[in-house]
N, C-alpha and C positions, 0 to 999 in steps of 0.2 A: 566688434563684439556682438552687435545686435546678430549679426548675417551667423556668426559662428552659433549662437546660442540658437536661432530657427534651423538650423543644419543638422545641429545634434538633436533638438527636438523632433526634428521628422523621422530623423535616424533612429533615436531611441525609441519613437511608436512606431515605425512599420516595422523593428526589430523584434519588440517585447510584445507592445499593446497594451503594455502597462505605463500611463499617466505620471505616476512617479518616478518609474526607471526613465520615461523621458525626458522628464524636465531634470534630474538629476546629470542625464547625459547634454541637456540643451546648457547646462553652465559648464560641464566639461569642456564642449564645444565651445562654449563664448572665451574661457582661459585658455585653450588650447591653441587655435586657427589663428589667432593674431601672433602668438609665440612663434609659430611655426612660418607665418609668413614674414615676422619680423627675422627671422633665419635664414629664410631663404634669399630675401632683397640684399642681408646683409653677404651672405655669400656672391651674389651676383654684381652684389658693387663690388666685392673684393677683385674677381676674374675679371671686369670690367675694366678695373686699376691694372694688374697683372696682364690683359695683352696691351694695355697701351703704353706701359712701361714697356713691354717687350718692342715693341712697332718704334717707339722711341729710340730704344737701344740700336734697331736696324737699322736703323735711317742716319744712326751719329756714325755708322760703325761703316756702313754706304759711303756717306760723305769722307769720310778721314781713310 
């Protein structure tokens, strides 16, 4: 949350220049960035599961 909230902070002053649109967008950024990665790790565990499901099925399907 810290790193998300310094991101949108730099973001919302190299954008605006204005102090408060930045730190309004540095907590967008702190709620946002963990969201988003917490989405993404979840989808790459999924696909994760889903080829070794798949490489599993090959191999039983190999075998027999």
């Amino acid at each position: 949350m810290i790193i998300g909230f310094i991101i949108g902070f730099i973001l919302g002053l190299l954008f605006t220049g204005n102090l408060f649109i930045a730190f309004a967008s540095g907590v967008i950024g702190a709620i946002l960035i963990p969201v988003i990665l917490f989405i993404l790790s979840t989808l790459f565990a999924i696909l994760a599961a889903v080829l070794v499901l798949i490489i599993i099925l090959s191999i039983v399907r190999f075998i027999f």
